[in-house]
BALOBA-1460 file (C-alpha; in Angstrom, 3 decimals):
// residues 188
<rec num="1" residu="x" x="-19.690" y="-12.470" z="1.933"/>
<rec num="2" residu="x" x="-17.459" y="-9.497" z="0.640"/>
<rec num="3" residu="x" x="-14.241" y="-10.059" z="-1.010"/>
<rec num="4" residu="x" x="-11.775" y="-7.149" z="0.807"/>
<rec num="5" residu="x" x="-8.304" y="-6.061" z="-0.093"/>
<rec num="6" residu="x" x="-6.039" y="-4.173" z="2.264"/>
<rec num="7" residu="x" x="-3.882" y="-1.954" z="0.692"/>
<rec num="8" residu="x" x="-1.209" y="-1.162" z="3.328"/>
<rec num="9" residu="x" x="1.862" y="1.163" z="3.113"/>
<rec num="10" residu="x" x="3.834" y="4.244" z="4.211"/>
<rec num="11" residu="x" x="2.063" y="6.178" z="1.491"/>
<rec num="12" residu="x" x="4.850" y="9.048" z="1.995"/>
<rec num="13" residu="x" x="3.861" y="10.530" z="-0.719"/>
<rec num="14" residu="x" x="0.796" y="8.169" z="-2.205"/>
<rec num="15" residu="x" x="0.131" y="8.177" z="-5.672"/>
<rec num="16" residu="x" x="-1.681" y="7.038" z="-8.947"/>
<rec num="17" residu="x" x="0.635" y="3.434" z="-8.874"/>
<rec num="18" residu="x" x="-1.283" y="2.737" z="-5.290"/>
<rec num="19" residu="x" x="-4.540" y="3.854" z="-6.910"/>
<rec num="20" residu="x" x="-3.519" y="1.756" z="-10.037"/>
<rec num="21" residu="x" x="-2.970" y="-1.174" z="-8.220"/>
<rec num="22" residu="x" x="-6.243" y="-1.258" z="-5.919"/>
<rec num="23" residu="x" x="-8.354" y="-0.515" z="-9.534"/>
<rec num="24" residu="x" x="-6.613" y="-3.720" z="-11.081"/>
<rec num="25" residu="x" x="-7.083" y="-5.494" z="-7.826"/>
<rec num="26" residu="x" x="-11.115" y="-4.987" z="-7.643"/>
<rec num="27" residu="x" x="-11.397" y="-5.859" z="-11.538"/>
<rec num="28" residu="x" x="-9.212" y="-9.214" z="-11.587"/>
<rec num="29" residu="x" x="-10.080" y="-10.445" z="-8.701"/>
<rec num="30" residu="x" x="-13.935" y="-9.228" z="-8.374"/>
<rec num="31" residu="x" x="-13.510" y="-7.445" z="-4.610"/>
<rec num="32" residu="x" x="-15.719" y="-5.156" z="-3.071"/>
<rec num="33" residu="x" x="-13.396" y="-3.059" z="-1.628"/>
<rec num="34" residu="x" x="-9.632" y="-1.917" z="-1.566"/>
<rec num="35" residu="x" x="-9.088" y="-0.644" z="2.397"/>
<rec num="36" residu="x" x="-6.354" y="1.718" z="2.100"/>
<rec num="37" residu="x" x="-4.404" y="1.351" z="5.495"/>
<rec num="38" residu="x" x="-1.671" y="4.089" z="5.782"/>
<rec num="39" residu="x" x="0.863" y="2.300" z="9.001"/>
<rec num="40" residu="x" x="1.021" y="4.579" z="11.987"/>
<rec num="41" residu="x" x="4.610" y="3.390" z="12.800"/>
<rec num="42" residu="x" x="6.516" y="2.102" z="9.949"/>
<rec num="43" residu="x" x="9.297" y="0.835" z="12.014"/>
<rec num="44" residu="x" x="11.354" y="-0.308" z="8.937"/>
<rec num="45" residu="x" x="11.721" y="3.062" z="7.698"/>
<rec num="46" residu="x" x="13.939" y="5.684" z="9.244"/>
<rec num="47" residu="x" x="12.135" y="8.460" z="8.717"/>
<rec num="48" residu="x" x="8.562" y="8.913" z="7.682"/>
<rec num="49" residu="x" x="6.024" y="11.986" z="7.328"/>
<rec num="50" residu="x" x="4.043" y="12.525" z="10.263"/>
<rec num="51" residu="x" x="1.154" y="9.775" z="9.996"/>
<rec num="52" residu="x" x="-1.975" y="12.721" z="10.245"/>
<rec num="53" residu="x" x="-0.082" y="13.844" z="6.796"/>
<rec num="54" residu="x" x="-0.314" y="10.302" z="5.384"/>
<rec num="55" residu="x" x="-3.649" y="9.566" z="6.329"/>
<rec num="56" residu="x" x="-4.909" y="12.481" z="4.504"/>
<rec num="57" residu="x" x="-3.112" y="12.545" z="1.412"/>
<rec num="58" residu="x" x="-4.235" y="9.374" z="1.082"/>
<rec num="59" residu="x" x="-7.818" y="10.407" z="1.504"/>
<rec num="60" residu="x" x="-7.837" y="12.965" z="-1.260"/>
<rec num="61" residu="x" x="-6.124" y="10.026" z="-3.203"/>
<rec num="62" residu="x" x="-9.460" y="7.914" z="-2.598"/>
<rec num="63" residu="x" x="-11.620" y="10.566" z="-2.301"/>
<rec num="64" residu="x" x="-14.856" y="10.214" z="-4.996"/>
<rec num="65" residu="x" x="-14.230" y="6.445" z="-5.401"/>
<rec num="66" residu="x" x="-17.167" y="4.070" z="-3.995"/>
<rec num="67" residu="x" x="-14.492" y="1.229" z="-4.086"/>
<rec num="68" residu="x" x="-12.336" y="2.807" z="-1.586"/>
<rec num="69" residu="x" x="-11.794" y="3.533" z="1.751"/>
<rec num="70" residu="x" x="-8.901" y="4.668" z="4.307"/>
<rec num="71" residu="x" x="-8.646" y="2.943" z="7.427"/>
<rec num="72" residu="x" x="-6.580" y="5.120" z="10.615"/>
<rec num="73" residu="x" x="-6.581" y="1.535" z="13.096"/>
<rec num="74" residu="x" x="-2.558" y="1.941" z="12.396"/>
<rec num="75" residu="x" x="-2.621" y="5.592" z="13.841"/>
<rec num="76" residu="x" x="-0.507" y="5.405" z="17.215"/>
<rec num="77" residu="x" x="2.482" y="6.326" z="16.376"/>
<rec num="78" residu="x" x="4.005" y="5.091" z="19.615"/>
<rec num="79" residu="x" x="4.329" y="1.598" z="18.831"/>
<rec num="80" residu="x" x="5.139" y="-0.222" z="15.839"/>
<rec num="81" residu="x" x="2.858" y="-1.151" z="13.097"/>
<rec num="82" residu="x" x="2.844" y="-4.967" z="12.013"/>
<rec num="83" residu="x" x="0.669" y="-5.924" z="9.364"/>
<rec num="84" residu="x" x="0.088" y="-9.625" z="11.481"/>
<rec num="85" residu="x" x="-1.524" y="-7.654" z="14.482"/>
<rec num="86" residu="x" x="-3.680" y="-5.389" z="12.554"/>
<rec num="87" residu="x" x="-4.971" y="-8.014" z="10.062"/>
<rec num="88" residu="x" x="-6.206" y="-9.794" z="13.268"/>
<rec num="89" residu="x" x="-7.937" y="-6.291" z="14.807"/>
<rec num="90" residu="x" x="-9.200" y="-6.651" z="11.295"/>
<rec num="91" residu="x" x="-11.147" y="-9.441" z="12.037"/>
<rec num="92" residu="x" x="-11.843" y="-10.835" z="7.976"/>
<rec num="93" residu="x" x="-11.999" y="-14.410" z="7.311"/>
<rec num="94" residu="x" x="-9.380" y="-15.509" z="5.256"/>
<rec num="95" residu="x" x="-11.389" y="-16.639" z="2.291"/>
<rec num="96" residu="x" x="-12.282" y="-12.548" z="1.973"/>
<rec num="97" residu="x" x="-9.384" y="-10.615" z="2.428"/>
<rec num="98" residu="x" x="-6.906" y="-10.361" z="0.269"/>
<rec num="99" residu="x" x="-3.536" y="-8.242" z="0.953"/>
<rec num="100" residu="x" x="-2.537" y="-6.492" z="-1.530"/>
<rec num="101" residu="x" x="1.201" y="-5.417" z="-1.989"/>
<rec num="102" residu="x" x="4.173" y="-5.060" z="-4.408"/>
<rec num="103" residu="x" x="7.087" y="-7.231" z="-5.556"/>
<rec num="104" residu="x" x="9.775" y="-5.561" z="-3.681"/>
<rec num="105" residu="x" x="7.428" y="-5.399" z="-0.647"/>
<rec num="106" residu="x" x="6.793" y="-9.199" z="-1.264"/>
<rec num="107" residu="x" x="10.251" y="-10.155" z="-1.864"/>
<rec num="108" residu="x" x="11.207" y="-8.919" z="1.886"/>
<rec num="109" residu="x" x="8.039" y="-10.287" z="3.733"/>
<rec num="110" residu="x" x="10.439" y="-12.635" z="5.915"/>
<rec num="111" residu="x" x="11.465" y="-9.077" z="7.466"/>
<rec num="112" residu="x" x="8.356" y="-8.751" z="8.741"/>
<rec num="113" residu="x" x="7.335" y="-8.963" z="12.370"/>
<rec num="114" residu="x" x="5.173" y="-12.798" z="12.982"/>
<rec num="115" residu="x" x="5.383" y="-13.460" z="8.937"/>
<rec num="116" residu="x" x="4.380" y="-16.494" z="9.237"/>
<rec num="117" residu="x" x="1.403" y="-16.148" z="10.475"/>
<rec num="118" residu="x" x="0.068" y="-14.055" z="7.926"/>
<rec num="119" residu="x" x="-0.841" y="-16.742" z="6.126"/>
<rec num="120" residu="x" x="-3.505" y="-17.946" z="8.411"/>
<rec num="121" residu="x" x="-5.298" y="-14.364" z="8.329"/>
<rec num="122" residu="x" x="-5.052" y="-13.674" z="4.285"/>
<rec num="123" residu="x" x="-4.316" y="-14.497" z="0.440"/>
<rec num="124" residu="x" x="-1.755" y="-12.161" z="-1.266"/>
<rec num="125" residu="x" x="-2.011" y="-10.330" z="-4.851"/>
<rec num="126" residu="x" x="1.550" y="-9.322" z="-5.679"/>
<rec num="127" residu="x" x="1.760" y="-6.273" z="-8.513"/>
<rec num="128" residu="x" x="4.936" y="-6.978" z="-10.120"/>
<rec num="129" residu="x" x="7.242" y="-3.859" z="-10.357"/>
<rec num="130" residu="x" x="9.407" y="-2.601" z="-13.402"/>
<rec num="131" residu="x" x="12.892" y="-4.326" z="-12.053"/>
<rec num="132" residu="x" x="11.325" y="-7.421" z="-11.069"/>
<rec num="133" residu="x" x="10.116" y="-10.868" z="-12.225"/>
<rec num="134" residu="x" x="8.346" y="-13.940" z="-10.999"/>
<rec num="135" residu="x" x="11.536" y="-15.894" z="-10.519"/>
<rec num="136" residu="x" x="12.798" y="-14.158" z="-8.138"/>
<rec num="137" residu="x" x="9.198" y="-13.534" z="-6.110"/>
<rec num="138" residu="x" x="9.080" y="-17.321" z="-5.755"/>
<rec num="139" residu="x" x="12.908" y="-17.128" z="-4.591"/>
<rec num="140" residu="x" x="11.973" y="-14.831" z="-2.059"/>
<rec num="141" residu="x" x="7.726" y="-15.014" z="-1.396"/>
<rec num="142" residu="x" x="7.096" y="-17.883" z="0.725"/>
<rec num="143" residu="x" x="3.629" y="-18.088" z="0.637"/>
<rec num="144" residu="x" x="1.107" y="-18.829" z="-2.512"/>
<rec num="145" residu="x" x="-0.031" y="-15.428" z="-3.961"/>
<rec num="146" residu="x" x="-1.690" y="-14.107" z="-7.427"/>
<rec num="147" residu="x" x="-0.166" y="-11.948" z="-9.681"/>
<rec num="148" residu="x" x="-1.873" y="-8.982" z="-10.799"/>
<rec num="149" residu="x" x="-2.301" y="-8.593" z="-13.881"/>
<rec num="150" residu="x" x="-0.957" y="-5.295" z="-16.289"/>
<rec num="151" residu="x" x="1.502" y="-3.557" z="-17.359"/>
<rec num="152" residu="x" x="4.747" y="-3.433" z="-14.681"/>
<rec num="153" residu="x" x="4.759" y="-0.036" z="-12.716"/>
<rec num="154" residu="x" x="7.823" y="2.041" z="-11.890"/>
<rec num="155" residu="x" x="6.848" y="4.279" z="-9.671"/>
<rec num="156" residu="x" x="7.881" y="5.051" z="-6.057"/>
<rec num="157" residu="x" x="7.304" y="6.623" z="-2.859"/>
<rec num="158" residu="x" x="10.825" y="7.550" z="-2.938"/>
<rec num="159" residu="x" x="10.951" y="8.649" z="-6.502"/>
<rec num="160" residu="x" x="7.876" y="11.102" z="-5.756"/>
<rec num="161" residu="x" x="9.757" y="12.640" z="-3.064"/>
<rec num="162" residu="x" x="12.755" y="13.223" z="-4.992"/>
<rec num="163" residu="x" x="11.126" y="14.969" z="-7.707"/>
<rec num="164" residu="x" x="8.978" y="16.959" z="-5.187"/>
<rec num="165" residu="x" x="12.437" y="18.355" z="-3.387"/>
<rec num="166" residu="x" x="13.414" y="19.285" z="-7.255"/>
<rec num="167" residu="x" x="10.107" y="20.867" z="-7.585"/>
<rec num="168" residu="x" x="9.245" y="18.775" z="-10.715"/>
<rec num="169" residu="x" x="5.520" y="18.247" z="-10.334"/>
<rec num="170" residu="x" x="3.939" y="15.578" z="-12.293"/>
<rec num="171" residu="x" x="0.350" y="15.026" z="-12.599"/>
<rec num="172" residu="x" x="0.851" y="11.428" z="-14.390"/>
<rec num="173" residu="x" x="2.769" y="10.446" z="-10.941"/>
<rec num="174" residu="x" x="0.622" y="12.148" z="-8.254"/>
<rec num="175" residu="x" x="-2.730" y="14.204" z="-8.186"/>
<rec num="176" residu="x" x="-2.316" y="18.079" z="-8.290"/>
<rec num="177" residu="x" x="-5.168" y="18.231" z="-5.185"/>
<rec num="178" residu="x" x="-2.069" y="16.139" z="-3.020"/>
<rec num="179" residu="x" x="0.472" y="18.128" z="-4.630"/>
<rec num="180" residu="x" x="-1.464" y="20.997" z="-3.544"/>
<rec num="181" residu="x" x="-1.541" y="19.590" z="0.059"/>
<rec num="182" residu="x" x="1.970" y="19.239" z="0.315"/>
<rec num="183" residu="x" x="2.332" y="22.594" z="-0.726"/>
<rec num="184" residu="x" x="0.464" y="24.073" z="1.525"/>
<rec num="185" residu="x" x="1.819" y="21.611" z="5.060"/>
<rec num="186" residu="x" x="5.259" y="22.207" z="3.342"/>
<rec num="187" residu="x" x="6.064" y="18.413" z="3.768"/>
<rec num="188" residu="x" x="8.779" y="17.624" z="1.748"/>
């Protein structure tokens, strides 16, 4: 049977860290596949690109890989996106899918919408970022998870963005073929 992670987020912008963390993923832990799964509603942010934006920078972020794919079963967005429901649509057995997300993600899980039942549907690999530590991820994670393994990463969504509305364009942080596309939709 094959081993699948879900790599879910806003993805507002993506970037290398989400490509990093999929690579690391499929190496440690042997998987198949990495689903990218950009939400359609991400009702715990205020505002968020339109998801058709997402979706396709994330798609030139995967595009050439034959360990990645992009899933749109989050695209209404008319209703809110919770990870519990679409794992279920989904439809993996637990013992092969794997959800992958990072520490500051992890450490607010309880947030989530039917939490607790996530751990009937998945296993979790955490990617530890730059301000955090495993002390405080077992504070705050409430279910068993793995740790993926490398060097911490400090990059964000957020941080992207900001540069972006500076104009500082970094090929390290993000792929010139998505800056390109931003360019060019005049997103941020």
């Amino acid at each position: 049977m094959k081993k699948i992670g879900i790599l879910g987020g806003t993805f507002d912008p993506p970037h290398n860290a989400h490509l990093e963390i999929a690579e690391r993923s499929i190496k440690q832990f042997d998987l198949d596949k990495v689903i990218f799964l950009p939400s359609g509603n991400p009702w715990q942010k205020k505002d968020s690109t339109s998801f058709i934006h997402r979706f396709e920078m994330t798609k030139k972020l995967i595009e050439g890989s034959n360990f990645f794919e992009i899933s749109d079963i989050e695209k209404s967005e008319d209703v809110p996106s919770y990870t519990v429901d679409t794992l279920t649509k989904f439809n993996y057995k637990k013992d092969n899918l794997y959800f992958i997300l990072g520490s500051d993600t992890a450490m607010n899980i309880k947030t989530w919408n039917n939490y607790e039942k996530l751990l009937n549907l998945t296993s979790f690999l955490i990617a530890l970022r730059r301000e955090d530590n495993i002390k405080d991820l077992n504070e705050n994670f409430p279910f068993d998870y793995k740790i993926i393994d490398g060097e911490k990463l400090d990059l964000s969504s957020t941080s992207i963005r900001e540069k972006l509305e500076n104009s500082i364009f970094d090929e390290n942080d993000i792929p010139l073929k998505i800056i390109s596309y931003i360019k060019a939709n005049d997103i941020y």
